[in-house]
C-alpha positions as CSV (number, residue, x, y, z in Angstrom):
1,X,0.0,0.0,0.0
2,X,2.7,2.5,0.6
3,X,4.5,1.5,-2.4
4,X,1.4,2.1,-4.4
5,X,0.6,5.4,-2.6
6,X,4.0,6.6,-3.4
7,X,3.6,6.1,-6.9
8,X,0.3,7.6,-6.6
9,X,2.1,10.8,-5.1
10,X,4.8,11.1,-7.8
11,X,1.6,10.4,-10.4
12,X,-0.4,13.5,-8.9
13,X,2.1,16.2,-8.7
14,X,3.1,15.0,-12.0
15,X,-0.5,16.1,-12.9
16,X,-0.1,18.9,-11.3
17,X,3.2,20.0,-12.6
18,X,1.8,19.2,-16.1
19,X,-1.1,21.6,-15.7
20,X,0.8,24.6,-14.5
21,X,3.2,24.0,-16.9
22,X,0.6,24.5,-19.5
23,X,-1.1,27.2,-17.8
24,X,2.1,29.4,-17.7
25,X,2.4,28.5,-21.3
26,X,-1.3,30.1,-22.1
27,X,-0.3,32.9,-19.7
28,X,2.6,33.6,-21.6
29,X,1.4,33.3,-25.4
30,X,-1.9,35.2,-24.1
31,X,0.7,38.1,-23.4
32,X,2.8,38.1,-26.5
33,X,-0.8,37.8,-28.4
34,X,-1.8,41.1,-26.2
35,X,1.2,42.9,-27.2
36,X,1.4,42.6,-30.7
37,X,-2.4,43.2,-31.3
38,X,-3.0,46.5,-33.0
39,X,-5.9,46.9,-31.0
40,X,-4.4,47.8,-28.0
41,X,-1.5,49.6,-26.3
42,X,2.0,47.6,-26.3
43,X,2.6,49.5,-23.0
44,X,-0.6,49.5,-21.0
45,X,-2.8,46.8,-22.4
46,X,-5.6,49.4,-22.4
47,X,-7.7,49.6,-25.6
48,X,-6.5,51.9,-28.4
49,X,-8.6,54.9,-29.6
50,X,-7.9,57.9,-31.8
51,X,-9.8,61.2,-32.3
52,X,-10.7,61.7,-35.8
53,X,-9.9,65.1,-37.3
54,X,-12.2,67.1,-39.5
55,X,-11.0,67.2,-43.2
56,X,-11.4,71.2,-44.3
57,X,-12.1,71.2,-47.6
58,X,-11.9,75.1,-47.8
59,X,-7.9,74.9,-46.5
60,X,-7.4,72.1,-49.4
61,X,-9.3,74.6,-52.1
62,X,-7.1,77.0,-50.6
63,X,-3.9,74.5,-51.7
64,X,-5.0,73.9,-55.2
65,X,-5.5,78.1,-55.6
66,X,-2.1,78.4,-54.0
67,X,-0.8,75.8,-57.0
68,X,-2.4,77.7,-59.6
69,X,-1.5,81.0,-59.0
70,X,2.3,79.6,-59.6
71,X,1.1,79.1,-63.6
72,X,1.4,75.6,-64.6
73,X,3.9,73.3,-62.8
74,X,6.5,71.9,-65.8
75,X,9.8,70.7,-64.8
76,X,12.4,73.3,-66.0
77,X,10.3,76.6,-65.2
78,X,10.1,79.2,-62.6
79,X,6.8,78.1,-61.5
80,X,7.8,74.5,-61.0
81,X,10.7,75.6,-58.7
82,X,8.9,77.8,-57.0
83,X,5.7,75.7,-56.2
84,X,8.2,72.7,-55.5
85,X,9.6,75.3,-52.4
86,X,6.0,76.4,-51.1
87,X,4.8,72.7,-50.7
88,X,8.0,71.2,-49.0
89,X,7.8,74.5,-46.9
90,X,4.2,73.8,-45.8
91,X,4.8,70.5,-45.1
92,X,7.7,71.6,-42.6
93,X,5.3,73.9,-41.1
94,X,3.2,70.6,-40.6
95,X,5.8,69.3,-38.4
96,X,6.4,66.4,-41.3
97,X,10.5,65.5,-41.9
98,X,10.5,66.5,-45.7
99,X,13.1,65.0,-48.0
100,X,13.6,66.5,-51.6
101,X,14.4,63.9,-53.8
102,X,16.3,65.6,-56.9
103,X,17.3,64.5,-60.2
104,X,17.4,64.0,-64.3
105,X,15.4,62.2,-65.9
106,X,14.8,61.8,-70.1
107,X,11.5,62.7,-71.2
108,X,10.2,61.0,-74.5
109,X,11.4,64.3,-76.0
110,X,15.2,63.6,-75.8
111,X,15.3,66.8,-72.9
112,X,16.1,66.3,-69.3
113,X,13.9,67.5,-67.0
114,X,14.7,68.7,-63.4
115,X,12.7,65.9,-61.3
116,X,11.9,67.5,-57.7
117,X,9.5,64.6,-55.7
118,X,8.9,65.9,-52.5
119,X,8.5,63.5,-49.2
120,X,6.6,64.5,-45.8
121,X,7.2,61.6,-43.4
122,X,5.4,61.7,-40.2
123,X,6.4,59.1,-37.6
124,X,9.6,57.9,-39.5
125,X,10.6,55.5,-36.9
126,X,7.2,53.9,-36.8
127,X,7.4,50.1,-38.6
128,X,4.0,50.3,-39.3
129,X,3.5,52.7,-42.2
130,X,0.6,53.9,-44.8
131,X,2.0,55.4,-48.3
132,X,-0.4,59.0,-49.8
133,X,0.8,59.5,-52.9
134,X,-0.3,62.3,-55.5
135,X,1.4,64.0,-58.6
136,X,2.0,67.7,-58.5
137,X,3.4,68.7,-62.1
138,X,1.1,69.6,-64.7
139,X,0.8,68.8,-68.4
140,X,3.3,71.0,-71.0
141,X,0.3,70.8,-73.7
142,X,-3.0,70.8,-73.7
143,X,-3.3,67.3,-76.0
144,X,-7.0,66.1,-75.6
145,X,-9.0,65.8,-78.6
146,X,-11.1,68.4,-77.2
147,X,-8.6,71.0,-77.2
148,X,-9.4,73.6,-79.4
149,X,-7.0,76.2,-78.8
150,X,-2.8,77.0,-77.5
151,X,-2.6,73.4,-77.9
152,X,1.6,73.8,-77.5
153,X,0.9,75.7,-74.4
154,X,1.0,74.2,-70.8
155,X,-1.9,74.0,-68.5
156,X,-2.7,75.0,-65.2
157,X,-3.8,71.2,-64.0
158,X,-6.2,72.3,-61.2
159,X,-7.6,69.0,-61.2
160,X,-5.2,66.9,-62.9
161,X,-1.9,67.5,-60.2
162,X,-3.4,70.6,-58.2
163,X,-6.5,68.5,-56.8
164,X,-4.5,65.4,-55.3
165,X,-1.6,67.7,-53.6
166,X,-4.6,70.2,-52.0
167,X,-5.9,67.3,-50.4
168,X,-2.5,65.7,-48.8
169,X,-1.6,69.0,-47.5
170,X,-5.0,69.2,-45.8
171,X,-4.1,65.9,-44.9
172,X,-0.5,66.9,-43.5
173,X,-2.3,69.8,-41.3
174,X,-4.5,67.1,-39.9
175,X,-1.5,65.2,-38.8
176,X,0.4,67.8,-37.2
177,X,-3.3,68.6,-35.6
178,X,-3.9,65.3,-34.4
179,X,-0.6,63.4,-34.4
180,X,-0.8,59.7,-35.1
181,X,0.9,57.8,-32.4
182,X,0.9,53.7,-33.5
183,X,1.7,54.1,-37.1
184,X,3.9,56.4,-39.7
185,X,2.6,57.8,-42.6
186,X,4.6,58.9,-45.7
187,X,3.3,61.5,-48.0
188,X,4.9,61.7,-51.2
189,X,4.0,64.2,-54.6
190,X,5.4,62.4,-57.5
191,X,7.3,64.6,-60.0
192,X,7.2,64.2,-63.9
193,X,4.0,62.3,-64.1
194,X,2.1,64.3,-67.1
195,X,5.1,64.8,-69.1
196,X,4.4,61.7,-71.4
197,X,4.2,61.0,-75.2
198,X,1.0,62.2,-76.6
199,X,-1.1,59.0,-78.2
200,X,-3.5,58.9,-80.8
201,X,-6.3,57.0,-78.9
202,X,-7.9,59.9,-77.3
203,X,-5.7,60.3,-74.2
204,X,-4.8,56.5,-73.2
205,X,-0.7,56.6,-74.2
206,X,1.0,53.9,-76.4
207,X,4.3,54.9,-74.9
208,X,3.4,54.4,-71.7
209,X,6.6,54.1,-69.7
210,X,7.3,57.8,-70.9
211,X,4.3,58.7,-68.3
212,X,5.3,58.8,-64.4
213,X,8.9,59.3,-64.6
214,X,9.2,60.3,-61.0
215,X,7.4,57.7,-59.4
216,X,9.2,55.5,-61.5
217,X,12.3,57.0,-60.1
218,X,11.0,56.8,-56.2
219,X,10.1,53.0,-57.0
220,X,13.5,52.2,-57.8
221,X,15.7,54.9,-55.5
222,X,13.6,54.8,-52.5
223,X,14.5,58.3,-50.0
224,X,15.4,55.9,-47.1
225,X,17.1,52.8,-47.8
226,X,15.1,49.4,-47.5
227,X,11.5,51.9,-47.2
228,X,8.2,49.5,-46.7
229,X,4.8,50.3,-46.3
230,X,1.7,48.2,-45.3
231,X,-0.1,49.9,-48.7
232,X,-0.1,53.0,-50.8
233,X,-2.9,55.2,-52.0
234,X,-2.7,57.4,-54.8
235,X,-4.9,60.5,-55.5
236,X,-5.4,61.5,-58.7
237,X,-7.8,64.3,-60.4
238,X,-10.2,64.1,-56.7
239,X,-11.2,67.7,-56.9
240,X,-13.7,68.0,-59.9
241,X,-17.6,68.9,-59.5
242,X,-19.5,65.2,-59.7
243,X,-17.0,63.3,-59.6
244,X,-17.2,59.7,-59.9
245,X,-14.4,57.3,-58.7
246,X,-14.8,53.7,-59.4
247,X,-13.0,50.6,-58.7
248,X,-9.8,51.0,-61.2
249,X,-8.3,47.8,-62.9
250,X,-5.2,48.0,-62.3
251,X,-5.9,48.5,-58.5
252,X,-8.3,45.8,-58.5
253,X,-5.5,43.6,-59.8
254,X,-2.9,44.6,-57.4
255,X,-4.5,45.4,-54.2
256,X,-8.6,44.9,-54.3
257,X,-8.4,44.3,-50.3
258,X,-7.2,48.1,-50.5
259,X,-10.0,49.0,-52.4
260,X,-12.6,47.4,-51.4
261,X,-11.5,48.5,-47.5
262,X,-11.1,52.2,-49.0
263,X,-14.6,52.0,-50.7
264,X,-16.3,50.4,-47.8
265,X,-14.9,53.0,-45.5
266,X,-16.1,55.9,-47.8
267,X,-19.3,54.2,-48.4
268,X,-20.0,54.1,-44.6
269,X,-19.3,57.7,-43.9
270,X,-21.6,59.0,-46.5
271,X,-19.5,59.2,-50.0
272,X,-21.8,56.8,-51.6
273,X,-22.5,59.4,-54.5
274,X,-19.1,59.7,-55.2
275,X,-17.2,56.1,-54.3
276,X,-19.0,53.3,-56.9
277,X,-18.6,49.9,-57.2
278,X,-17.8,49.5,-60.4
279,X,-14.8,48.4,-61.6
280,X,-13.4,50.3,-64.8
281,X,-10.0,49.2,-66.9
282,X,-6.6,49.8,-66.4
283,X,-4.6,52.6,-66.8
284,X,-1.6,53.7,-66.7
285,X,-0.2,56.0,-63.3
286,X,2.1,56.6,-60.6
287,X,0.3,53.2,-58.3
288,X,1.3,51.1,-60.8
289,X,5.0,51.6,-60.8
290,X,4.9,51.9,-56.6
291,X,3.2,48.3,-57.1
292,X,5.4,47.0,-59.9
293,X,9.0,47.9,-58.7
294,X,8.9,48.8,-55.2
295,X,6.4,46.0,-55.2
296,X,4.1,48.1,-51.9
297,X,0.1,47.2,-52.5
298,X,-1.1,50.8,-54.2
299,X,-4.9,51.6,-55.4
300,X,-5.9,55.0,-57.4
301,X,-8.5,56.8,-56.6
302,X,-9.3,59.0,-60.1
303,X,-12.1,60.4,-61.2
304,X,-13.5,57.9,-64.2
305,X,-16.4,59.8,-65.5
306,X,-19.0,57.2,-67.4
307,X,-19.3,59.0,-70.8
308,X,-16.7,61.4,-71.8
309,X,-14.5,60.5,-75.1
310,X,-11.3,59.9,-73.0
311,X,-12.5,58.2,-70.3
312,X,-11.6,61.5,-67.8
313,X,-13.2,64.6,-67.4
314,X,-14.4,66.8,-70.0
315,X,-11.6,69.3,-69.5
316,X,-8.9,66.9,-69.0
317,X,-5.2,68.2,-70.9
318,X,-7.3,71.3,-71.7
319,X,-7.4,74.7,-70.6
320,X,-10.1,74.2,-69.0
321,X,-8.4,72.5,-66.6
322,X,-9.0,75.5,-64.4
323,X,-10.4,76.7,-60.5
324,X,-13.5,76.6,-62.0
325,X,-13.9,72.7,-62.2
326,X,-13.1,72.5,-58.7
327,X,-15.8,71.5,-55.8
328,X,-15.4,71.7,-52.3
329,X,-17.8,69.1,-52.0
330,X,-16.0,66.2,-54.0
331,X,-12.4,67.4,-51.6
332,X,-14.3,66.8,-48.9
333,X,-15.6,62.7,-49.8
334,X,-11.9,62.2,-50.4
335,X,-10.0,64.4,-48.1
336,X,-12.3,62.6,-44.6
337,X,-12.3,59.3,-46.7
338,X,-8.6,59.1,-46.4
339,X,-8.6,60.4,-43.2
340,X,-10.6,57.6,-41.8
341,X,-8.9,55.4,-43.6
342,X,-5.2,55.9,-42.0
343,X,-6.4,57.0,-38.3
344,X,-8.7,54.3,-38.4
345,X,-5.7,51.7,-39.5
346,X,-3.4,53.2,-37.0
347,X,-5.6,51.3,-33.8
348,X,-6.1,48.3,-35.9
349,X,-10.2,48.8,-36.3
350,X,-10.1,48.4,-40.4
């Protein structure tokens, strides 16, 4: 009996040493499972929440005027310099570390343009990061089909350049308003977009790697070695009256969890008369370089209008291309969209 008992003993703390064994293991992996969630804080377990800024769509109107009032933005002018120093200023005075990335590169034309993109990082030792993304140069002729006059002559590109950068600065002052604090985001205005070779199919290029010459250039000479980003999102011509931004194919091929996140999220706030579901065919622009060569998940978010010749708006590569296509309203469904977006992705709720 007291051999039996003995082993009995040795059997039950046995048991016993088993099961705190394996509740020390639970204990543990519950902790590292607690401190990399995104849903709460790595230092205080409590739950994470953020306060939402308001997007002003009058400051980003205010951007695009600023933009305008330099003339048009072609690499190799006055203007360009001088718009490239007012927009890396304002992001300083958003508390973003700015980085201009300088260079040459050959346009289709033989000539070498003076390539100025322009980088706002905010929370630049942050892992965790979120890529905005727009072009700021404008087109050197007005090439649409529906260009009737000074067809040589460059345009102002309110829309097409002016409306994308209006609504990162905005985006910018938000940040330094209402600083992120569990995830960087990088801002970055691509240079030498619009400087392409004119095509004969209403607007779509045939030369198309002559297009996007400075995001090309990011893509392969990032402005901090080894960069990474969760996902990009671009913003291009997001400032016209009635615009109508659909579910772009190349986007759809390279990131449709972005978009469809993206969409949802402007759906849920209200956009729904802006943000549609369908999806429309490829083009060409800056995303798809950022996804092909520095291989980060980027959507577009362009204005696709359903019945226009060139499958943009009306005034696109025009000089119509003016303030006067502009709405406050249409700045606004973007501008809070991609607010929510990133604020909301910093604490892990999208």
């Amino acid at each position: 009996m007291k051999a039996f008992a003995f082993f009995e003993k040795i059997n039950m703390n046995t048991k016993t040493l088993f099961f705190i064994f394996t509740a020390l293991l639970i204990i543990q992996f519950s902790a590292c499972t607690s401190a990399d969630s995104p849903n709460e804080d790595q230092d205080t377990g409590a739950t994470l929440t953020v306060n939402i800024p308001e997007f002003n769509p009058d400051n980003a109107y205010n951007y695009i005027q600023k933009q305008v009032a330099f003339g048009p933005r072609v690499p190799n002018t006055p203007a360009h310099d001088s718009c490239a120093q007012w927009m890396a200023d304002q992001f300083r005075s958003f508390g973003a570390r700015v980085i201009v990335q300088e260079d040459q590169v050959k346009a289709y034309t033989g000539e070498m343009l003076n390539m100025k993109n322009i980088i706002a990082s905010y929370n630049p030792d942050r892992n965790r990061r979120v890529l905005l993304c727009a072009h700021w140069d404008s087109r050197h002729i007005a090439d649409s089909r529906l260009a009737t006059e000074r067809t040589k002559e460059p345009i102002l590109g309110a829309d097409d350049g002016g409306s994308g950068v209006g609504v990162l600065l905005e985006v910018a002052r938000c940040l330094k308003e209402s600083p992120l604090k569990y995830m960087g985001v990088d801002i970055v205005l691509f240079d030498v977009e619009d400087y392409g070779q004119p095509s004969d199919g209403g607007g779509y290029p045939e030369q198309l790697d002559t297009w996007c010459l400075g995001s090309q250039y990011w893509s392969k000479n990032f402005h901090v070695a080894g960069y990474k980003a969760d996902y990009g999102i671009l913003l291009d011509m997001v400032g016209s009256k009635g615009a109508r931004f659909t579910k772009e194919g190349s986007s759809m091929e390279y990131a449709p969890n972005i978009v469809n996140k993206v969409w949802k999220e402007a759906i849920n706030s209200g956009y729904s008369g802006y943000f549609y579901n369908d999806q429309t065919q490829k083009i060409i622009d800056d995303h798809v370089y950022v996804n092909r060569l520095a291989k980060i998940p980027t959507i577009d978010i362009i204005n696709r209008p359903s019945s226009t010749e060139s499958g943009f708006g009306a005034y696109w590569h025009t000089h119509n291309d003016n303030m006067e296509v502009i709405d406050k309203n249409t700045l606004k469904a973007v501008g809070q969209t991609v607010i929510n977006v990133i604020y909301k992705e910093s604490i892990g709720e999208l």
